[in-house]
C-alpha positions in Angstrom: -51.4 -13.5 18.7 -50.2 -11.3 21.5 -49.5 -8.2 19.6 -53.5 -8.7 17.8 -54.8 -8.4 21.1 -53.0 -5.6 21.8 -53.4 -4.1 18.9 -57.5 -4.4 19.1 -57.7 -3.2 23.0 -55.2 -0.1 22.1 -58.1 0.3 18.4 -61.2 0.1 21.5 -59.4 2.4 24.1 -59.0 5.2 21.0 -62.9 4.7 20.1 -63.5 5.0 23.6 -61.6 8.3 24.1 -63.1 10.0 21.1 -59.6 10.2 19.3 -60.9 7.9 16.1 -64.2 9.3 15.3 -64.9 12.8 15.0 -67.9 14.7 13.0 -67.7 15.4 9.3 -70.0 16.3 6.9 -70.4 13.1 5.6 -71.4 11.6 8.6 -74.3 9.4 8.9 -77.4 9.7 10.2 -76.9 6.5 12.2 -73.5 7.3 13.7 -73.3 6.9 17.2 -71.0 9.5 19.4 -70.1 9.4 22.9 -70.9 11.7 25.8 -67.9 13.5 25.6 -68.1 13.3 21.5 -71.2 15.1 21.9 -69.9 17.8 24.7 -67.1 18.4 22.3 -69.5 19.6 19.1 -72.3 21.3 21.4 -70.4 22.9 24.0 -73.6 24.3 25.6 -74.7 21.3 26.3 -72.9 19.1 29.8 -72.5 16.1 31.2 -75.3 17.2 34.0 -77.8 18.5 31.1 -77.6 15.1 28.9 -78.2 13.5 32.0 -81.1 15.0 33.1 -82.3 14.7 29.6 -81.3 11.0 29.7 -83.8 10.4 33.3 -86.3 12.8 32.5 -87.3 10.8 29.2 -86.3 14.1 26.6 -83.6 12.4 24.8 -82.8 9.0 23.5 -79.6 7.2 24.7 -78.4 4.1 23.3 -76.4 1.9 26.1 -73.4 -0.1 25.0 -72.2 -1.9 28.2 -71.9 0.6 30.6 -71.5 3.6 28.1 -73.9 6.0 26.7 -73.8 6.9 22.8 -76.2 9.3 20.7 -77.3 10.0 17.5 -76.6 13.8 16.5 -80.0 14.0 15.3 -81.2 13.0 18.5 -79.1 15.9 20.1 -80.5 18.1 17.3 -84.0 17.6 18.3 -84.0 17.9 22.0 -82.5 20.9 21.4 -85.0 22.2 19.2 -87.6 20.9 21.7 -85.8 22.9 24.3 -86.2 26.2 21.8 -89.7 25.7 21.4 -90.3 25.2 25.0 -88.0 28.5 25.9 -90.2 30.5 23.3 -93.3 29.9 24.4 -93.2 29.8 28.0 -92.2 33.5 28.3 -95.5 35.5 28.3 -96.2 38.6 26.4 -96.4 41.0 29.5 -94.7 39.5 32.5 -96.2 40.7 35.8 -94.7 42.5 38.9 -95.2 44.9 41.5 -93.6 47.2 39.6 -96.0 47.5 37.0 -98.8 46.7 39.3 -100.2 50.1 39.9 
């Protein structure tokens, strides 16, 4: 009975780490990846971005306990969002007192 246990907290501390699930291309819409999972396929992204995200409202976080997980389309979105926002907040002509005259 002693070894079971053992054998399901050393099964939750891999999940935990990362070390069992990793992305293929057969992986499901509804799969759920840690922070560091996530850091790991979108290395632009860091823990202080996702959290900023996280409080600001831009991306959807699902809480297990204390631990954060996302869905990869989630990611893929805010990202987009984040595009878009870039693209379209730089103006056409962008003013200074250089070409001011």
């Amino acid at each position: 009975m002693g070894d079971l246990i053992l054998n399901i907290g050393k099964l939750i501390k891999e999940y935990e780490d990362g070390t069992i699930i990793e992305k293929t291309d057969t992986a499901k819409a509804d799969d759920l990846y840690s922070i560091n999972q996530v850091i790991e396929l979108y290395p632009l992204l860091s823990k202080h971005i996702i959290t900023n995200a996280i409080n600001n409202g831009d991306l959807k976080v699902t809480w297990v306990g204390n631990k954060r997980y996302f869905n990869l389309s989630d990611i893929d979105d805010y990202l987009s969002q984040k595009q878009v926002k870039v693209v379209n907040d730089v103006p056409e002509k962008l003013d200074s007192w250089r070409n001011n005259r």
